[in-house]
C-alpha positions in Angstrom: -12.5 9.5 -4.4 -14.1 13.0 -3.8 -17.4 12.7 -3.5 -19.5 14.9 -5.1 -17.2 14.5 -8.5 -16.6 10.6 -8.1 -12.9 11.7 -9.4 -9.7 10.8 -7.7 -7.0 13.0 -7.2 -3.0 13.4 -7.2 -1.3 14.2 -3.7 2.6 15.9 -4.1 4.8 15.6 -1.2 7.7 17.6 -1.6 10.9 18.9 0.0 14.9 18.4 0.2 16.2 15.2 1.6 15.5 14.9 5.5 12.5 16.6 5.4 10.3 13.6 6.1 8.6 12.9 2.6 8.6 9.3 2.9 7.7 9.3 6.4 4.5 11.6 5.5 3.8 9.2 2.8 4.1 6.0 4.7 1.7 8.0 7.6 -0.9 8.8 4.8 -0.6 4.9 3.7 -1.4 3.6 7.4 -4.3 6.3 7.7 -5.7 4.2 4.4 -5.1 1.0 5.3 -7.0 2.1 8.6 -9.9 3.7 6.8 -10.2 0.1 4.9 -9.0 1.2 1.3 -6.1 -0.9 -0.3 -3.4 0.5 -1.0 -0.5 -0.3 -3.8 3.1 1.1 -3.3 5.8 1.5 -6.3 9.6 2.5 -5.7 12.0 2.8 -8.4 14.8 0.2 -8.7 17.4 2.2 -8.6 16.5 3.5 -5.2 17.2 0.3 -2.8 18.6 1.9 0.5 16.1 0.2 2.3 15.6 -3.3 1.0 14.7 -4.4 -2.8 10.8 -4.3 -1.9 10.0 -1.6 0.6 9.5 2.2 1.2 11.7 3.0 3.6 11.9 6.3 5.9 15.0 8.1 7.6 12.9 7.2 10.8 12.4 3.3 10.2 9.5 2.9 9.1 8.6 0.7 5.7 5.6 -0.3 3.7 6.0 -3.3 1.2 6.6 -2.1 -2.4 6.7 -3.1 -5.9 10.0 -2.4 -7.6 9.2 -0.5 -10.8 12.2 0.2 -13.3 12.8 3.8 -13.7 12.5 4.1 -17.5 9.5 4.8 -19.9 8.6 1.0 -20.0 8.9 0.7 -16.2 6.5 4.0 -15.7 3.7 2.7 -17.9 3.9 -0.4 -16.7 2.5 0.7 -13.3 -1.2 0.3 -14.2 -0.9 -3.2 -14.8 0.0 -4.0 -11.6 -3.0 -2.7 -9.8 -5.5 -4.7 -9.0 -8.5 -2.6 -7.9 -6.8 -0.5 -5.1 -7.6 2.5 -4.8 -4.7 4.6 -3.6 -1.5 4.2 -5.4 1.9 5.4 -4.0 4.9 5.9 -5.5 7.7 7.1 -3.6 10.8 8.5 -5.2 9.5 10.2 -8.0 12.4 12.3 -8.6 14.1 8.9 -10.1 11.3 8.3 -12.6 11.2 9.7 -15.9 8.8 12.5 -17.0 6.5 10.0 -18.2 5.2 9.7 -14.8 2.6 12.8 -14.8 0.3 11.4 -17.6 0.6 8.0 -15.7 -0.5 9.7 -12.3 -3.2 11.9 -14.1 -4.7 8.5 -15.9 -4.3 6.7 -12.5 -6.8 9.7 -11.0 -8.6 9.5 -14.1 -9.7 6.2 -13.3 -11.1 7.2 -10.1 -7.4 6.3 -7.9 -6.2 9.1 -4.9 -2.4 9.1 -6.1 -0.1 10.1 -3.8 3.8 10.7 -5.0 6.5 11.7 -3.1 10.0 12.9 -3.9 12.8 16.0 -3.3 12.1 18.5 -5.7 15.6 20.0 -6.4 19.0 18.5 -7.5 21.9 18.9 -5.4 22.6 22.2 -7.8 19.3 23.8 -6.4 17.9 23.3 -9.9 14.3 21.8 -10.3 14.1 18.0 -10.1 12.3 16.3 -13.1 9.5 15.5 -12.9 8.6 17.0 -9.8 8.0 20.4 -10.8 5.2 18.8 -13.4 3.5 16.8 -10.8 3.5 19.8 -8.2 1.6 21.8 -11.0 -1.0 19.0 -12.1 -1.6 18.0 -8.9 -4.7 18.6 -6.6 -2.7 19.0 -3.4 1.0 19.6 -2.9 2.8 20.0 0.5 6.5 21.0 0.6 8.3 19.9 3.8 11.1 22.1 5.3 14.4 19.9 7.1 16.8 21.6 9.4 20.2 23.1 8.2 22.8 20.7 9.5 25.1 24.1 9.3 22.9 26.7 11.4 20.0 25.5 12.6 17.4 27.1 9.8 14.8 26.0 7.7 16.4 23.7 5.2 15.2 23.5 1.5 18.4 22.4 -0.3 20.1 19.2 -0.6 24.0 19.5 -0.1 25.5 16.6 -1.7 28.9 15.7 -0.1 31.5 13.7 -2.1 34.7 12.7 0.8 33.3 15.4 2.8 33.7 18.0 0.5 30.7 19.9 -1.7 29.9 18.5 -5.2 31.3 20.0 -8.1 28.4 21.4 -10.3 29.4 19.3 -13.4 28.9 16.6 -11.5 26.1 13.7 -12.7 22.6 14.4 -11.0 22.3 10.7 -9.8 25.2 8.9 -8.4 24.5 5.4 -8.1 27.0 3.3 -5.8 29.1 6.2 -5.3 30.6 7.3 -2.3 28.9 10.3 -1.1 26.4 11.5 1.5 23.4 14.4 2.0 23.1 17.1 4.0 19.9 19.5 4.1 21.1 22.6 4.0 19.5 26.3 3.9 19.7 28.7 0.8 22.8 30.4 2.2 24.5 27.5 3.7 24.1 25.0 0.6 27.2 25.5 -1.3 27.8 24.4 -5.2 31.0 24.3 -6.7 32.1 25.6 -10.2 35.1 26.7 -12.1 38.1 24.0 -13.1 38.9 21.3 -10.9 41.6 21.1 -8.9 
C-alpha cells in the first residue's frame, strides 16, 4: 500500500515469451513473502504446463496457485478468493478475458499491490488482449527483452512454430494441445505467414 495515499497499486510485467515474466513475478512474490505480506497467486486453467496449481517459470521455479477459469465468471470470481492478502498475482494474463482490468483496478481499489504478468503480443506481432489495457491503467509497467534465437538480438516477438515451420497468420491465437513450439525472435527475424496455403 503507498503510504502517504493508503491506495494500492497495479504492477505490469510484460514482454514476449522467454523473456522471464514469470520468473520476475515469482522474484517479486518471494521479496513479499520475505517482507511478511501474504500473498495470493491465480493462473488461468488453460495454462497448465507446469502443474494444475502452480506458477511455473522457464527456470524452475513455482509458487502455489489457484486455478481461475479464463472466462468472465472465472475473472470476477477472483475477489472471492482472497482472504485479506494483500498482494494478489495473477500470472498469464494474456489468457484472461478483458474483464480482468476493472477486476485489477477494484483489487487496488481495495487497498491490494496487484501484480500481473503476461506476453503482450500474439504470435502475429499484434497487441495481446488485455495486456495493452492493463499496461495503460497500471501504476508501473516493465517490458522485458529475450534473446533472438536467430541472431543473437534483443527479442520482442514471439515466433510460433507449427512442425518447425512459421505459423500461418489465419491461424487461431491460442492453440491449446497442439503441436507447436516458441521461439523469441527480433522484429526482423520473426516471420508471419500469409497468402493461400500450400
Amino acid at each position: 500500500m503507498h503510504a502517504i495515499t493508503n491506495s494500492g497499486w497495479v504492477e505490469v510485467i510484460t514482454g514476449c515469451m522467454f523473456s522471464g515474466k514469470t520468473e520476475e513475478l515469482l522474484r517479486r512474490l518471494r521479496r513479499a513473502e520475505i517482507a511478511g505480506q501474504d500473498v495470493a497467486a491465480f493462473t488461468p486453467a488453460i495454462d497448465d504446463r507446469y502443474g494444475e496449481e502452480s506458477l511455473g517459470s522457464h527456470a524452475g521455479n513455482e509458487w502455489t496457485a489457484t486455478v481461475v477459469e479464463n472466462d468472465p465468471a472465472g475473472v470476477h470470481g477472483i475477489p472471492d478468493l482472497l482472504n485479506g492478502e494483500e498482494v494478489v498475482a495473477i500470472d498469464e494474463a494474456n489468457f484472461f478475458p478483458e474483464e480482468l482490468v476493472p477486476v485489477c483496478e477494484d483489487l487496488a481499489a481495495d487497498g491490494r499491490r496487484v501484480v500481473v504478468s503476461g506476453t503482450d503480443q500474439t504470435f502475429r506481432g499484434e497487441p495481446f488482449r488485455p495486456l495493452p489495457s492493463l499496461m495503460a491503467t497500471a501504476e508501473y509497467v516493465e517490458k522485458l527483452q529475450a534473446i533472438c534465437t536467430v541472431c543473437g538480438e534483443p527479442a520482442t516477438r514471439n515466433q510460433r512454430l507449427i512442425e518447425g515451420e512459421p505459423a500461418h497468420a489465419d491461424d487461431p491465437t491460442i492453440m491449446v494441445g497442439a503441436e507447436e513450439s516458441y521461439e523469441a525472435r527480433c522484429r526482423d527475424c520473426h516471420v508471419l505467414v500469409t497468402g493461400e496455403r500450400s
